[in-house]
N, C-alpha and C positions, 0 to 999 in steps of 0.2 A: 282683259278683253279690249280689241280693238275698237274707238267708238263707232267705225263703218258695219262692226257686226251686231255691236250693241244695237244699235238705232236699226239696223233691219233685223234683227231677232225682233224686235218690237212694232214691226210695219205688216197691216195683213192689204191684201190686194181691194183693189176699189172697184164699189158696183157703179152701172149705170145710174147718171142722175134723173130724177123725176122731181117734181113738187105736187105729191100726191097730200089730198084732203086727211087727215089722222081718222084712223076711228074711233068710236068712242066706247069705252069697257065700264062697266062699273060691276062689285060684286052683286050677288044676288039682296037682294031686298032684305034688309033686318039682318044679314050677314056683316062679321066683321074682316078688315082687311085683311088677309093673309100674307102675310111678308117673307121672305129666304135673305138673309144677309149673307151673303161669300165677302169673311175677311172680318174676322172678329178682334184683331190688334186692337194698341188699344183706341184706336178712334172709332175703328167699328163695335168698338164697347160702349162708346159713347152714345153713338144712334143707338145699340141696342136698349141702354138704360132706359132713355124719352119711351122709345117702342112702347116697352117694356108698361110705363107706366099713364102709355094712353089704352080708353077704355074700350076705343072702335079698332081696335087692331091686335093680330095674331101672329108671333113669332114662329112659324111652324117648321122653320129650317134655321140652322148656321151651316158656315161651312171656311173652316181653315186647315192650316197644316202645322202650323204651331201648337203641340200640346198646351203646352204655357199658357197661351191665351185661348184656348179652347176650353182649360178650366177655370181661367179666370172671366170668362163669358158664361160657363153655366153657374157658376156661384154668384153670376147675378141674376142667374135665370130662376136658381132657385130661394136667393131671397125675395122675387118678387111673387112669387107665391103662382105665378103661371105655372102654364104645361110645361114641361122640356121639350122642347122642339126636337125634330129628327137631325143630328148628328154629322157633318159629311167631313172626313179626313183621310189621312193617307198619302197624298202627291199633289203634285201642283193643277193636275187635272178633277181631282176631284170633286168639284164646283158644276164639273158635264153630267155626272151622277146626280145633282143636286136637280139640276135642270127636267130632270126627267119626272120630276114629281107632279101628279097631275092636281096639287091642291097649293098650288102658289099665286096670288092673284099678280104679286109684284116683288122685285129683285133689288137690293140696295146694295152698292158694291162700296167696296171701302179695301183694298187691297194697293200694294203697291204701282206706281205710276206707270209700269210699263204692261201691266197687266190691265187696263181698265178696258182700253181698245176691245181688245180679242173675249174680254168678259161682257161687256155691251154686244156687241154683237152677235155674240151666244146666246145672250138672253133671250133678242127678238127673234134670233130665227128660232129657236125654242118657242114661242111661241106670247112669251110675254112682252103686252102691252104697254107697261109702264116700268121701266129702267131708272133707275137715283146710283151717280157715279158721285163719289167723290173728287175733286178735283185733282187732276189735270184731266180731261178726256182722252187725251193721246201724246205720245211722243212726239211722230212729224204729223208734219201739214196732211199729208196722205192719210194718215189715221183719223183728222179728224173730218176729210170728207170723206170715209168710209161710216162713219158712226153717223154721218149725216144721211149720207145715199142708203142704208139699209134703214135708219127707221122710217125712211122714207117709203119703200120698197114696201116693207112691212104692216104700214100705216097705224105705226106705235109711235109712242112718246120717251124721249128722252129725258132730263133736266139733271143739272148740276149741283151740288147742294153745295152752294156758295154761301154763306151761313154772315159772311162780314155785309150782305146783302141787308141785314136786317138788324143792323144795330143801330140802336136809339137814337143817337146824335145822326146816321147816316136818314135815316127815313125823316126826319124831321127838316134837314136839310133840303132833302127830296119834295116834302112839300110845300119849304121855300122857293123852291126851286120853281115847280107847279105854280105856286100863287104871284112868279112875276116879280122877289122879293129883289132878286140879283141885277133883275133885267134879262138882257139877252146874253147869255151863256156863250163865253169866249173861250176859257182856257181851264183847263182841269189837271190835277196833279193828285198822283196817289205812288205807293208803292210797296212793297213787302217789305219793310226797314226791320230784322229781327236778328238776334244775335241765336243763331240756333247751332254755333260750335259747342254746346255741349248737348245737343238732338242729334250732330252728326255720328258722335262719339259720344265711347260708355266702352265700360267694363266686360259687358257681355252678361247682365244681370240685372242693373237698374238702368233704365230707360235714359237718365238726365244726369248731365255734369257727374260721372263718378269716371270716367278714364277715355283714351285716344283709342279705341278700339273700332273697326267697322268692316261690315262687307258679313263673311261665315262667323268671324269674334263677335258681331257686334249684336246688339238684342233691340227690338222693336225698328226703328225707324234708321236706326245703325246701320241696320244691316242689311238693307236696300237703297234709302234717300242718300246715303254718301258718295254710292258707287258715281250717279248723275254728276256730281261734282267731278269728278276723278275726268269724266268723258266729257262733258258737255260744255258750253261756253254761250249763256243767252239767259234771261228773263224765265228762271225754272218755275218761278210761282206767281205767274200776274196778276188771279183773279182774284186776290181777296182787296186790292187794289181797285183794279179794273172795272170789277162786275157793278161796283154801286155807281161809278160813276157814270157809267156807261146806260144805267137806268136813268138819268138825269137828262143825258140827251139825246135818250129812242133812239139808240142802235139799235137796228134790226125791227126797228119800229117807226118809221119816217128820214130817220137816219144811218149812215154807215161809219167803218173806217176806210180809209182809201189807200194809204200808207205809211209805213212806220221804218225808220233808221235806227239801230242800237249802236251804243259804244260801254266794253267793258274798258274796266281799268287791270292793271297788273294782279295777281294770285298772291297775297302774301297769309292773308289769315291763318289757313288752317294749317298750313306748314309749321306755322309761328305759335300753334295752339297747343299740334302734339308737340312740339319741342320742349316748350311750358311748362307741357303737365305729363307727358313721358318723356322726355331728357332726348339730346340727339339722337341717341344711340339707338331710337326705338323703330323696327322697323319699317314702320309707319311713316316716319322723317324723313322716308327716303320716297314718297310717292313725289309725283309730280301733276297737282291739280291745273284743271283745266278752266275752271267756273273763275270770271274774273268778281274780285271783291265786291266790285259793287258795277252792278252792268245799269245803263239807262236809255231807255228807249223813247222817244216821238213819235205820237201817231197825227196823222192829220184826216180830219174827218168831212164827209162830205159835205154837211151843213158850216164848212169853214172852223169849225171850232179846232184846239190844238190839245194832245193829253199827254204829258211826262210823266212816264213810270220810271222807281228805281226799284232795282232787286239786290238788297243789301245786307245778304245773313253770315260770312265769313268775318266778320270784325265785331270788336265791343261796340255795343251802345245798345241804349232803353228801346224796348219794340215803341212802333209806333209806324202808321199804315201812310202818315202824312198828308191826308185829304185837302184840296184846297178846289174850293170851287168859285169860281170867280165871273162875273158879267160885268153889262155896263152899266151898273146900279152898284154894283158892292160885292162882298163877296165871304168867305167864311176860310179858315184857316185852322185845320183839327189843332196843330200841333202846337198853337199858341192858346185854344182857347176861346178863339176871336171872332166878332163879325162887324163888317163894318158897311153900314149901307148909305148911300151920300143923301144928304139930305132929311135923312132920318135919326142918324147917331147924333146923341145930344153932343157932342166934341170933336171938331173937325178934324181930321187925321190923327185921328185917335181911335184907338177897340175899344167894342163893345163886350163886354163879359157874355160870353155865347147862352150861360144858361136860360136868360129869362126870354129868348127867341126861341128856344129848342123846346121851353115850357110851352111858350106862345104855339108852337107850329108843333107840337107830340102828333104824332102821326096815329090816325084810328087803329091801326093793328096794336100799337102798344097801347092804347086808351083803352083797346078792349078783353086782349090777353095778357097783360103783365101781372093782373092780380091772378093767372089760373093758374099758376103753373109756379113750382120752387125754384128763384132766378137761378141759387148758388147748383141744386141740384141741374136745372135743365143745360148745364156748360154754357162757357164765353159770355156771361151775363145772361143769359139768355137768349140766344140767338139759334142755337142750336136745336133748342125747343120750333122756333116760327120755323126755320129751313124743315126739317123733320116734318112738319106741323102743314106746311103749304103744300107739299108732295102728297100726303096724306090724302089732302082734303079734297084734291086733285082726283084720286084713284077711285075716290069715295064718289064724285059728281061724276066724274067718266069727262072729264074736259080737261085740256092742253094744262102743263103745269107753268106759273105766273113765268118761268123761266126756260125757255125750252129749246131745245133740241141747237138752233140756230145761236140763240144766246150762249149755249155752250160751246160748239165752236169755235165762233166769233173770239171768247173773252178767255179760251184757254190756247189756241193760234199764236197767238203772240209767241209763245214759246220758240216752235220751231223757226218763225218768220225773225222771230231775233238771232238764232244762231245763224240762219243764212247770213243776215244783213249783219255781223258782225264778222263772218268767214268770207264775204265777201269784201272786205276792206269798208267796215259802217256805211256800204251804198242803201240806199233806201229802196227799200222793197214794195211790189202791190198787196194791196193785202185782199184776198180772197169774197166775193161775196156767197157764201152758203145759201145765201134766202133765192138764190138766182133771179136778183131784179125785184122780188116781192117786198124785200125793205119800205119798198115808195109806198106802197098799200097796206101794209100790219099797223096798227094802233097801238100803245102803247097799252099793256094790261097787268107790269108789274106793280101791286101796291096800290093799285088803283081805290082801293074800299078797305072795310075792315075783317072782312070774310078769310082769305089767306096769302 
């Protein structure tokens, strides 16, 4: 497939913009959540599991087209001793039958990246309230002011379930951040650094490192996330990077981005991967990717602060997200460990062992939920739990989610705004404001307390 027909197979037409007040839902009184998930692979197995084993909420739909994982979703439906939820399969449309059910309070999607667009916005006009996408929200820039302009239209809620939002070393950072530890907040650095050639590729049976296969061959994440490589050229995953950072310096909450420049490097990896581990000859060897090795982008931001993202999954090396937050006080450094604040570290131009500040500054959400809940069971140390957990508790109050609508945008944008700024010979791009102007007036409300 052409990538001009890819990315408009993936583009739906854009409404008029508003910035209409949300309304607010909540279920009936003593009522528990009611939930439909479309897209039970296995990450939507993941939310389904947490779901599953909170006590205020009701799984009362799935909905995929994968048998495979449609049995291995009800076999965890039915070790957890719930009801089985109503069923929905068949085609790629099946999801619109899903939709019609009149006891859904709220929708969590978790399907491939080109579908989340056209599934968001099905929801709301359907008639619910509260949408949880997992990330990316759209392919282009267009998609992601459509997912903006309809829940606006709508006067429903969107959010993102950006789950690296809520990791222990990030939130504590967050309220060194807060407490003034850094100083003034100059220069931020994060990026997707993973080695995910063996999530691109597989056998067509196990999910990880078992063969060069992808696309109809390929199983789980094979056999959709590859194709983006094959067509695309930009920053495919920013937000698990982006989105904590960007809680540090109120985007979209006294702060914006204003613009951003990417430069990829040359495409050798995954070439170099099936060659590897299926021999020249395999017909794989003969694609020709597009997604350079490692792309890195510049954003510069209205409060003068500067943010470098890299997006770096087609080559070996150890994951690692690469955090660095830095002011003119000092600053922290995920990937050594480190903090160094002037005037406080007993060693001048020396680190400080990160953990007894990360002790010092634990952030109340983790002070108050990390004994409820089983870390290894709730995935990603537990993060997966809080992201799950915040939406939740969102649907339950009937108020905006700590992440929303405009924050999604915002920190999943980058995507299309890097392949422009990358197809355009690395010129630097404007980068969109979603909030239209309301930036200068939102307060900051992610993470704020220990509630969600």
């Amino acid at each position: 497939m052409k990538r001009r027909s890819f990315v408009r197979n993936a583009t739906l037409a854009t409404a008029a913009i508003g910035f209409n007040s949300f309304q607010n839902f909540t279920p009936k009184a003593g009522q528990n959540v009611k939930l439909a998930i479309i897209g039970v692979g296995l990450r939507g197995q993941a939310h389904l599991d947490n779901a599953l084993r909170r006590a205020d909420t009701d799984v009362v739909a799935i909905c995929d087209i994968d048998e495979r994982m449609l049995g291995m979703a009800t076999d965890l439906i039915k070790k957890s001793g719930k009801k089985m939820p109503q069923v929905f399969k068949g085609d790629v449309y099946a999801y619109k039958k899903l939709l019609e059910q009149k006891n859904i309070d709220t929708v969590l999607i978790a399907t491939p990246w080109e579908w989340h667009t056209p599934m968001i916005i099905d929801c709301l006009r359907a008639g619910i309230k509260y949408v949880a996408t997992e990330v990316v929200v759209g392919i282009t820039l267009e998609d992601h002011w459509a997912v903006v302009r309809e829940a606006e239209k709508q006067n429903a809620h969107v959010t993102m379930l950006e789950n690296a939002c809520y990791f222990q070393d990030v939130l504590a950072i967050l309220n060194m951040v807060r407490a003034g530890v850094f100083g003034e907040i100059i220069h931020l650095q994060a990026g997707y650094q993973h080695d995910l050639r063996g999530v691109k590729f597989n056998n067509g049976i196990d999910p990880y490192d078992s063969g060069v296969e992808f696309g109809e061959k390929g199983f789980s994440e094979a056999r959709w996330r590859t194709n983006h490589s094959v067509h695309r050229n930009g920053d495919l995953y920013p937000t698990h990077g982006l989105g904590p950072i960007a809680t540090m310096i109120d985007i979209n909450h006294g702060n914006r981005f204003l613009s951003l420049s990417s430069f990829a490097t040359k495409t050798r990896g995954l070439h170099d991967y099936i060659v590897k581990k299926g021999g020249a000859n395999h017909p794989n060897a003969k694609v020709e990717f597009k997604l350079g090795d490692i792309v890195t982008t510049h954003i510069k931001c209205a409060n003068g602060e500067t943010i470098l993202l890299q997006h770096d999954t087609n080559l070996p090396r150890p994951y690692s997200l690469g955090y660095r937050v830095q002011g003119t006080n000092g600053l922290w450094m995920q990937i050594n460990k480190g903090i160094y604040v002037d005037g406080v570290s007993p060693k001048h131009h020396e680190w400080d062992d990160q953990q007894p500040w990360l002790d010092k500054y634990n952030h109340p959400l983790w002070k108050r939920w990390a004994t409820k809940y089983n870390e290894k069971a709730a995935g990603h140390g537990g993060i997966d739990f809080f992201v799950l957990h915040g939406f939740i508790e969102a649907v339950k109050r009937g108020v905006s989610p700590k992440m929303d609508v405009y924050d999604a945008a915002a920190w999943s944008a980058v995507t299309p705004l890097s392949e422009k700024s990358i197809e355009l010979g690395y010129e630097t791009v404007e980068f969109p404001d979603f909030t239209n102007g309301q930036w200068m007036y939102r307060k900051p409300k992610f993470a704020v307390d220990d509630e969600f």
